[in-house]
N, C-alpha and C positions, 0 to 999 in steps of 0.2 A: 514640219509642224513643231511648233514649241512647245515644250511641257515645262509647266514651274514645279521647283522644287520644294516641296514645303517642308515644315515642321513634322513629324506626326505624331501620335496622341502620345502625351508623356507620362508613365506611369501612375498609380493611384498616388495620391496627395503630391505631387509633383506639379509646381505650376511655372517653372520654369528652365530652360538648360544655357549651356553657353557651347559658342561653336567652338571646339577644338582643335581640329585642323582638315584641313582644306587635302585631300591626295592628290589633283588634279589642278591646273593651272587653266583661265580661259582660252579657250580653242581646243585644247585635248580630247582626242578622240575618246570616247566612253563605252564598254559592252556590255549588257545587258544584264541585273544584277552587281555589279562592278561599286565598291564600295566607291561612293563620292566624300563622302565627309564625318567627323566623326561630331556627338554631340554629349557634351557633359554635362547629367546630372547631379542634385544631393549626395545619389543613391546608387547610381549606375551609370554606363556609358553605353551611347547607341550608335549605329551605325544606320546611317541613310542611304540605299542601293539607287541602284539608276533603275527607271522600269524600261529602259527598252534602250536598243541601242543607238547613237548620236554621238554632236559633240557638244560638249561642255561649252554652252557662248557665253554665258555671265554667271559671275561670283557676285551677289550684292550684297552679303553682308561677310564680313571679314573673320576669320578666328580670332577668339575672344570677345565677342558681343555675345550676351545675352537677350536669347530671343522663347517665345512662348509656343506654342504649341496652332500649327496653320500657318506661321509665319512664311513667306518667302523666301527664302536663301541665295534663289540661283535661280536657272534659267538652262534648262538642257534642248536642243534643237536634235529633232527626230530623223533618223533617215543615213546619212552614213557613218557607219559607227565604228569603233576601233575593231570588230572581227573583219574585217574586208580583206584585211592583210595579215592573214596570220602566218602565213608561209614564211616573209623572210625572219620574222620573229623567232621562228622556231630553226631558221639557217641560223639566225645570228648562236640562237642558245649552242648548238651544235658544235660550230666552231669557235666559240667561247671556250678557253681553259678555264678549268674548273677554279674558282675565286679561294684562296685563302687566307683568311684574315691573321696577320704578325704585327707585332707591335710597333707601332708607327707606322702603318699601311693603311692608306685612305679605304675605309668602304667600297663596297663595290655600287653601282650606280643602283638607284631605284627603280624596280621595274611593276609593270601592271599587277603581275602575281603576286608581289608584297601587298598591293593592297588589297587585291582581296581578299587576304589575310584575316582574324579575331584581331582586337586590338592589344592581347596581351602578347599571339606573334611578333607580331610586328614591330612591336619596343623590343621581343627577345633579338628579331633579329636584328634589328639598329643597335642594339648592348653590345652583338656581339660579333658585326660588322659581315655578318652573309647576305647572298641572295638567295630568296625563296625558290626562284628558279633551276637553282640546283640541287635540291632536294628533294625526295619523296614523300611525301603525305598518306597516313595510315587513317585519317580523318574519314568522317564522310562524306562522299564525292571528289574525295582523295586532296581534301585541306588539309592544312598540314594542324599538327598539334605542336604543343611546347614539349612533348616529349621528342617529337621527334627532331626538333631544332637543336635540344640538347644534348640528344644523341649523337645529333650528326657534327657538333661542335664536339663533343668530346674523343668521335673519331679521327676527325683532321688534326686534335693536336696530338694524336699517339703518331700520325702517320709524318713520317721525316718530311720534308720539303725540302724539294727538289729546286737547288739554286738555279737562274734562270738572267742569261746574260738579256741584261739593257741596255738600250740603245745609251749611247753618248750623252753627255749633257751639255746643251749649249754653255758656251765659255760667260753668255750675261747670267747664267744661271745664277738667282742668288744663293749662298752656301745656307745650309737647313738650321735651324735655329736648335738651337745646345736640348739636349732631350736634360728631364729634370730627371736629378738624384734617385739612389734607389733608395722605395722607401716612402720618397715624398711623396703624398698625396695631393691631387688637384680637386678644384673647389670651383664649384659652379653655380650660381645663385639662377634659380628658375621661380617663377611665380609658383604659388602654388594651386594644386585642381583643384574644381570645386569642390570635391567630397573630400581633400582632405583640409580644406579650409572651414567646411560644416562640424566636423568633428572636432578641428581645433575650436573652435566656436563653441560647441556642446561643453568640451574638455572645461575650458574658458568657465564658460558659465554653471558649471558645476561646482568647480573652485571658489565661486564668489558665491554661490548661493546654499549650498552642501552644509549641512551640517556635523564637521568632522573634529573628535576629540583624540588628541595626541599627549602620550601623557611622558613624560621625559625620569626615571628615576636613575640618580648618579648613585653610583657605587666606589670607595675607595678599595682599588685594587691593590695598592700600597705594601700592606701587609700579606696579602697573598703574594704578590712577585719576590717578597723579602722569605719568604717561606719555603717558594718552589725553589729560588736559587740556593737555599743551603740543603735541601733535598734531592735535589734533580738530579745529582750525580750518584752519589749513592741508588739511588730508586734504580738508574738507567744499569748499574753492575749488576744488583741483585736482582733485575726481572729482565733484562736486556731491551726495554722501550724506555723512551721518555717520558718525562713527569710532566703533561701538558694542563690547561687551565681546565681541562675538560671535568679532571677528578674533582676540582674543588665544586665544580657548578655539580654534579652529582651529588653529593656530599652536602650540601646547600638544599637541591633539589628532597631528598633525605628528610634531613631536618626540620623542613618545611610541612612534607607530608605528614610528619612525629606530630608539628605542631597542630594543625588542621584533618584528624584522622575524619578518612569517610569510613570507612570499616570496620576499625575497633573505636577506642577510647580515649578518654585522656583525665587524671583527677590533680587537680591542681590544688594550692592553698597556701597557708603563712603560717607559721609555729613565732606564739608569743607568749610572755609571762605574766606571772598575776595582773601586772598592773601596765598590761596590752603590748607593752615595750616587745620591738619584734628579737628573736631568739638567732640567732646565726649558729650554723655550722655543728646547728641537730640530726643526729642520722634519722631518717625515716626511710621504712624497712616496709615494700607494701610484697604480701604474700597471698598466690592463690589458694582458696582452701579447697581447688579441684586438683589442680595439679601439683600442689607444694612448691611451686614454681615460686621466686623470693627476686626482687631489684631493691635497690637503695639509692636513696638521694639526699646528698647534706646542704640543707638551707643556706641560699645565699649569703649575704652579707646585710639584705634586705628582714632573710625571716623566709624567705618563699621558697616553696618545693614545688617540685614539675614532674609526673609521670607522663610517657605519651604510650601511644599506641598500644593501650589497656585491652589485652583482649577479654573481652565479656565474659560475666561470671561473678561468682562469688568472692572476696577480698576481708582479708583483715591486715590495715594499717597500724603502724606500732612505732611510737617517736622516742629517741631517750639523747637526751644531755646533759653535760656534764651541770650537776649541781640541782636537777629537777630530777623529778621522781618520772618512772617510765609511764606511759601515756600507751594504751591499747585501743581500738576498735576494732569487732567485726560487725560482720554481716553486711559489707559496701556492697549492694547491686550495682555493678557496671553493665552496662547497656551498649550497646553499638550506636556510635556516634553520639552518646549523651556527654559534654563537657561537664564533670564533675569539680565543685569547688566544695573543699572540707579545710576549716581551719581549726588549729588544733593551739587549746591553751593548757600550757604545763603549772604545774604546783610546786612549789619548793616544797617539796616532799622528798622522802625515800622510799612512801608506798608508790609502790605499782596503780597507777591510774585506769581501769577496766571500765569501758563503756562499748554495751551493748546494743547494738539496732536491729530492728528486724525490718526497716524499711531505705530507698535510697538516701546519701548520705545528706545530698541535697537534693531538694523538692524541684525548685527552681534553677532555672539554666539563665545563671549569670554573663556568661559568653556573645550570645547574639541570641534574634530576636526569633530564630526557629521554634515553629510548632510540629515535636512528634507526637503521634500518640504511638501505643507499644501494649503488646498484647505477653504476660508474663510467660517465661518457661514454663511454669508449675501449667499453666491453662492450657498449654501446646500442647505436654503432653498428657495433660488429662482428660479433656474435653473432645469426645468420639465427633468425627465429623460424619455426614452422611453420606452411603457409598448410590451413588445414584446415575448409573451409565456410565461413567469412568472411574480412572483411578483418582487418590485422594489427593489434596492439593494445600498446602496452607494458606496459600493464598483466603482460601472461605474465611479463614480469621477477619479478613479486614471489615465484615459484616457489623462485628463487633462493634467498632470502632467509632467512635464519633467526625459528623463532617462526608463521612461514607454511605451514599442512599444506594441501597441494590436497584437494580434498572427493573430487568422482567422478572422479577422474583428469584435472581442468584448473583453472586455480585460478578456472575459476566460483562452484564452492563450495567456495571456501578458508576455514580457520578462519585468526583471527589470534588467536597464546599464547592457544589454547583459545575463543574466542569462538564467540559463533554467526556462521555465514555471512549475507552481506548486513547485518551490523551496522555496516561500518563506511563512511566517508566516502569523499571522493576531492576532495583542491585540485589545480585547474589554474588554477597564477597566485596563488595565493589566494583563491581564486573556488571555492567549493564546488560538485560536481557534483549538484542531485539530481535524481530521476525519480518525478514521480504515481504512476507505476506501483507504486514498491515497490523495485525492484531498487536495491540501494546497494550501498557498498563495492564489491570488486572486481569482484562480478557486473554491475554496473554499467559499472564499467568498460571493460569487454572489449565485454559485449552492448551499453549504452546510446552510451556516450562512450567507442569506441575514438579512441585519439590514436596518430597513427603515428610507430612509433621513429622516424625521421627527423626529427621534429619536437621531441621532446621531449630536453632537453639532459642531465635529471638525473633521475632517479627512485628515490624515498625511500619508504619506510615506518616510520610509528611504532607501535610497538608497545604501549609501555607510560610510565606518568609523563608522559603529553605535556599541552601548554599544556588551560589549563580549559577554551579557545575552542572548542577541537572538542568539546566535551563529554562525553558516554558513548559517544563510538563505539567499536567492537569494532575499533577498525584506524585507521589515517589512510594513505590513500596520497597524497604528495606528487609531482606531475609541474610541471616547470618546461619552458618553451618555450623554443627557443636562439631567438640573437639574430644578427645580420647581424655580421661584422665588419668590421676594415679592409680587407681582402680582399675581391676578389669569387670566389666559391667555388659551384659547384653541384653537381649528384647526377642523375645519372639509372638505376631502376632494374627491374628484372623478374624476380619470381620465380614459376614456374610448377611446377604441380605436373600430371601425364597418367597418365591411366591405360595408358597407349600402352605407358610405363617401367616398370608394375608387375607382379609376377609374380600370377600365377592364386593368389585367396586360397583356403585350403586349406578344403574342405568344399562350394565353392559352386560350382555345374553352370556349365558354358561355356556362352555365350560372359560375357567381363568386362565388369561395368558400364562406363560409361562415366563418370569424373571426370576433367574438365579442369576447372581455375582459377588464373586469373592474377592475381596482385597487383600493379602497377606503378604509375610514379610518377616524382617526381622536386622536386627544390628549389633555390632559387638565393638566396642572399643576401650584401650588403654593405654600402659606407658610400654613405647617399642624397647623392649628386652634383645641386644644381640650378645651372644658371646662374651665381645671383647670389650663389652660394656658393663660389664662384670660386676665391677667395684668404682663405678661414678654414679653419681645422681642423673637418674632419666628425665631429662627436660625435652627426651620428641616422644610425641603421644597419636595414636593412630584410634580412629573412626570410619567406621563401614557402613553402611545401610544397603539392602538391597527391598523394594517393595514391587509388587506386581499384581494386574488384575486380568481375572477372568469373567466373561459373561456369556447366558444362554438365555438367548429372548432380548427382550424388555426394550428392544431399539427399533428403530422402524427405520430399516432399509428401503432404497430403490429396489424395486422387481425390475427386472431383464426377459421383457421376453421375446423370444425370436420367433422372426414367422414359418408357418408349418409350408409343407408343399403345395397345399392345396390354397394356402394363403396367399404363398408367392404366383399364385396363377390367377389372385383378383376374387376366390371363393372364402367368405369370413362366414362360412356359417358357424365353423369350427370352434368360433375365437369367442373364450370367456374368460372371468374375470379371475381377479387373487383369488375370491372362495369357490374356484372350478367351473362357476354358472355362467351357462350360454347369454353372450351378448348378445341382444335383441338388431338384428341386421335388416334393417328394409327394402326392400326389391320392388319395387313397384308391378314387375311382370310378375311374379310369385305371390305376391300377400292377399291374404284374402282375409277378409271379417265372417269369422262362418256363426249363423245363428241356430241353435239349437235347440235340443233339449225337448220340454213340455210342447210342444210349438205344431200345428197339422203342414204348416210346408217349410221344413230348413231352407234356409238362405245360405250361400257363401257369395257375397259380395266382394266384385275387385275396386282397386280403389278408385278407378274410375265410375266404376258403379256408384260407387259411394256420395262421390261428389257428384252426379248424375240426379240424387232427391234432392228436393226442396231446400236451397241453401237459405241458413237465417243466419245471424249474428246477434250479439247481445255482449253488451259489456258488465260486466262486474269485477268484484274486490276477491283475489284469490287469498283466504287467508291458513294457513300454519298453525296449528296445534300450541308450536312451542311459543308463541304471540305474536312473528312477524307479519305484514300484509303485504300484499302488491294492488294497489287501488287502479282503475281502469283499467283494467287488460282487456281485451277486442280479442272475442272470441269467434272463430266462423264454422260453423258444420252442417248437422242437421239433428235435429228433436231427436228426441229419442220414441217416442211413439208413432214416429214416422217408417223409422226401423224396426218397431215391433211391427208395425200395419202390417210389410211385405212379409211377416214371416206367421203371421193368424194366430197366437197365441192360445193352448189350452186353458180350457175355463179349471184344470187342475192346478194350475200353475199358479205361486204366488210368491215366487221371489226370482231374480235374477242371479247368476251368476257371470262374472266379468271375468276373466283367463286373461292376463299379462302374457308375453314374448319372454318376457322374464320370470324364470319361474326362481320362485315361487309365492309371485305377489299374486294375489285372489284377492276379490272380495265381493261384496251382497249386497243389493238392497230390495224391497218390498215391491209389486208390482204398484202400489200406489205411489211411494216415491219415486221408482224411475217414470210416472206417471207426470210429474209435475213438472209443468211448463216453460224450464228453465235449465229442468237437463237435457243433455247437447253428447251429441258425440264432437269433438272440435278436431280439425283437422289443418286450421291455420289459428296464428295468434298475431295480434296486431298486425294482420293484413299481408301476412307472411306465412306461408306454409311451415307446421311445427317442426321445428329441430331436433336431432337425436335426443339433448339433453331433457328437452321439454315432454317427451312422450311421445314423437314421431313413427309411425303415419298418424295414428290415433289415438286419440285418451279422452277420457269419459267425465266430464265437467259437470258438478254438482255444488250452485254457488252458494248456498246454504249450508252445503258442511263443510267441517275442516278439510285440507289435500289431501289426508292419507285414507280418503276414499274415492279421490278423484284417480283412476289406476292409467295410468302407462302405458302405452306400447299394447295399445289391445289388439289382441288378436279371437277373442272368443267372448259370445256370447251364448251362456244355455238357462233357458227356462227352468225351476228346480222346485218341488214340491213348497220348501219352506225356506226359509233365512239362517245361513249358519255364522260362524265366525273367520274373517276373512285374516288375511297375514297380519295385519297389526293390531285385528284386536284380539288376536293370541297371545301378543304380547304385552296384553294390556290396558290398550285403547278402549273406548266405546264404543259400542256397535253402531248405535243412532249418534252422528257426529255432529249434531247440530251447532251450527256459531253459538255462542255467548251459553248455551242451553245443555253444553256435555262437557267431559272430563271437568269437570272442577268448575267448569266456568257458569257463572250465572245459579247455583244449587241454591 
């Protein structure tokens, strides 16, 4: 019988392949599974098996056609297949010497087992001139892998070969043609597959449609090569390495960062004379007034001075040249990352120039077009933050700040100028804060890496136009660490927050939780004193903080609880809640509604019984005290004067009492109200038998008054002289809870 060969379905979005090669020639025997032909797609390469075994009688389309998916290919004839003779197959393999491949040694022939081969086999073994049939396969069903092909090649070339006399060579034999050079490489031009013809394609058209900027900056290295060579020998004596280009690109790298600080500062300007002409080759002398700390710089040729990497603080600048009078200011606020410009005009004088600030020296940020805002020292450290479940955080500053909206009432989830929360950054130092987890920006802050005000000297926020370096964040918060000064100066602090101090919060039953939490701490820093520093000026200065919080209460934990013995046996009668009271468990074989009290015959009704009176329904509007409703609900049970009937009520009796499962919900109402034709014991709601949460097996439905007389989980009724006060209107409530007509509503 013949079978056609088809196409088969070609992967998703794949609508066409091309045949790749053919393993079988027409007429060859074929076994069953036995790769026939290979088929290349975009994306992948398939293989087409035989289903049964036969011989191969027609090839109709060639390798290298592209064909679709159903197509025909061939033509396989059913019936005797290539297993019929496998015996001498497996002679010939036996007394075959084992093949191995040297350089200039033809291949060894192609046999059936190569093709059954993966297709990335079978090029290993064509690369590397084996037959598959002398190998073993670790695969499943014992195919071979690429490991093992390269295994077994890399054994045969440890193992010597054993020279092996050949036969004669006829005398027409032509002599072998010159083997090429070592070294030379040979070149063999192949079409290329389709998937790598897809990709150059893609490649192709990304190139032409891409939109990509290349930006070329030439540098004369000129002067550096003129530099390192009259250096480089010297430098290689006195440290024993060479003087490579690598210091200068450091050194560059350096200067750059001076000029562009993310960390500290920078104040720039121009010294010029009365009549604006710029001043050259003035000393200006900028001094801390924290650490007495002093730099100088003499005006170009221009008029201009440059400090970089200004660490934040207080500053007094001071210019003097020859033939003008000296020139003083203090009080420079230098800030973190604020580019300061101060231009400085001298007097041909011989007084001393003193000019006093008590504000930055410039307002505006000449430099670029960044917006910070910045929350002062003085406010850091004076301004108590609230200690409320955790420790303290400065981050809470950015509240302040404009452009910053807190989210759920703490700037956990603060937007910045409209951003999303958690998009933005946080530098301490310059040192980016981030967390695995996820939480960035200020949420981060607070929750991951609080930093204690005490620590931190200056706290910024950028909002908008800031450096590329932070990238797309939705925020940049800036935090800077103070530094030790000349001084030696410490802190010791505690702020406590007791519920001891606070009044009874309104709505919540006595007695008052308990929250205590204490934040304390303290810091010391100034100028490191060692021995042998004795008699030089202290320019390192050291700063410590340590802060830490404790709490008792005030959080609300997960509860843990584990099941009892009698639980792990499927018995919850046990089991009750956080405040120790028994959870109401319903048994159906167990529960009973027992009626009592004033009554000539007690009832205890099972719940079959129950459902056994007079089933009614009735819909109405459940409504809530605190003003919510639930409109229709589908109520199913029965009257409740249906259930007084079976239990003959004393003519003494004039109110009810209702007993919850759950104690200790009680409550009351008048024999004339539970009299009226609407109260219901319900024991399904919307067409459903009640659920635990809803008051299951039974609750006692009163569509006239607010819920919290409708009770729960009933388990008793008793007949009771008069009407008392039931669990909520001990605490408060109404006794008559009539809709629109009690607690406040309708008076």
């Amino acid at each position: 019988m013949s079978i056609e060969i088809k196409v088969p379905n070609l992967p998703e979005s794949v609508s066409e392949a091309t045949v790749a090669t053919w393993h079988l020639k027409a007429g060859d025997k074929v076994s069953r599974e036995q790769n026939l032909v290979d088929l290349e797609t975009d994306k992948v390469m398939l293989e087409v098996p035989a289903i049964a075994d036969g011989v191969l009688k027609e090839i109709r389309i060639q390798a290298g056609t592209t064909v679709k998916a159903g197509d025909i290919i061939g033509v396989l004839e059913e019936g005797s297949g290539g297993a019929a003779a496998p015996a001498p197959a497996a002679a010939a393999k036996a007394e075959a010497p084992v093949a191995v491949a040297t350089n200039g040694a033809a291949a060894p022939a192609k046999t059936a087992e190569d093709d059954a081969q993966s297709p990335a086999v079978r090029k290993l073994l064509t690369e590397l001139g084996l037959s598959a049939a002398a190998i073993t396969g670790s695969g499943k069903g014992g195919r071979l892998t690429k490991e093992d092909v390269q295994a077994y090649a890399d054994k045969q070339k440890a193992t010597p070969v054993v020279a092996r006399q050949e036969a004669p060579k006829p005398a027409s034999t032509p002599a072998p043609s010159a083997k090429p050079a070592l070294g030379a490489r040979t070149e063999q031009r192949v079409p290329m597959t389709r998937i790598r013809a897809r990709i150059a394609e893609r490649l192709v058209e990304a190139q032409a449609t891409a939109a990509m900027l290349t930006t070329f900056n030439e540098v004369d290295l000129k002067a550096v090569s003129e530099l390192r060579a009259k250096y480089k020998e010297p430098f290689e004596k006195a440290h024993g390495i060479k003087l490579g280009f690598m210091s200068f690109f450091v050194r560059a790298s350096i200067e750059a960062l001076k000029k562009y600080p993310a960390v500290n500062a920078s104040i720039d300007g121009a010294v010029a004379d009365p009549n604006g002409a710029m001043v050259s080759g003035a000393t200006v002398t900028l001094t801390s007034k924290d650490t007495k700390e002093s730099s100088a710089f003499v005006s170009d040729a221009n008029g201009l001075y440059s400090f970089r990497n200004v660490v934040p603080g207080t500053y007094q600048l001071k210019v003097t040249a020859q033939g003008f009078g000296e020139y003083v200011q203090d009080g420079i606020e230098v800030r973190v990352g604020y580019p300061i410009r101060q231009n400085v005009g001298l007097k041909l004088s011989t007084t001393t120039q003193h000019v006093e600030v008590t504000a930055d020296a410039s307002a505006l940020n000449f430099e670029n077009a960044e917006l910070r805002n910045s929350i002062d020292p003085e406010v850091i450290q004076n301004v108590p933050l609230l200690v409320s479940g955790s420790i303290r955080s400065a981050a809470n500053f950015a509240s302040l700040l404009p452009g910053v909206v807190r989210g759920s009432g703490d700037v956990t989830g603060a937007h910045v100028n409209g951003g999303q929360s958690q998009s933005g950054i946080v530098v301490l130092d310059g040192i980016p804060l981030f967390n695995s987890s996820g939480t960035q920006g200020l949420t981060g802050a607070v929750l991951d890496f609080p930093q204690s005000p005490d620590l931190i000297s200056e706290f910024q926020e950028l909002t908008s136009n800031y450096d590329a370096q932070f990238g797309s964040a939705g925020g940049v918060t800036v935090e800077n660490v103070r530094s030790g000064t000349s001084n030696f100066h410490g802190t010791v602090y505690e702020f406590n927050r007791n519920s001891a101090l606070n009044a009874m919060p309104w709505g919540s039953p006595p007695p008052k939780s308990q929250d205590v939490e204490n934040d304390f701490g303290g810091n010391f820093g100034g100028p490191l004193k060692l021995p042998f520093w004795k008699d030089r000026d202290h320019k390192t200065f050291f700063f410590t903080n340590f802060e830490a919080f404790r709490i008792r209460g005030g959080l609300n934990r997960d509860t843990l609880t584990l099941p009892s013995t009698a639980e792990q046996q499927g018995d919850f009668r046990d089991w009750v809640d956080d405040q120790n009271q028994l959870i109401p468990v319903f048994d159906p074989a167990t529960w009973r509604l027992k009626i009592g009290g004033l009554v000539e015959q007690p009832v205890s009704l099972t719940y079959d019984e129950l459902r056994a009176l007079p089933h009614v329904e009735q819909v109405s509007t459940f409504h809530c005290v605190t003003g919510w409703t639930v409109n229709n609900v589908r109520w199913g049970g029965v009257r409740m004067h249906d259930v007084l009937a079976a239990a003959k009520p004393s003519l003494s009796a004039h109110a009810l009492e209702f007993v919850s499962m759950e104690v200790p919900y009680t409550d009351y109402l008048t024999v004339k109200q539970a009299s009226l034709h609407d109260v219901m014991l319900a024991y399904e709601m919307d067409g459903k038998p009640l659920a635990q949460e809803h008051g299951a097996p039974v609750r006692l439905i009163i569509p006239q008054m607010y819920g919290y007389k409708n009770v729960k989980w009933l388990a008793e009724i008793n007949l009771v002289p008069q009407e008392q006060l039931g669990y909520w209107e001990q605490l408060g409530y109404d006794q008559n809870a009539w809709v629109g007509r009690s607690n406040g509503y309708g008076t």
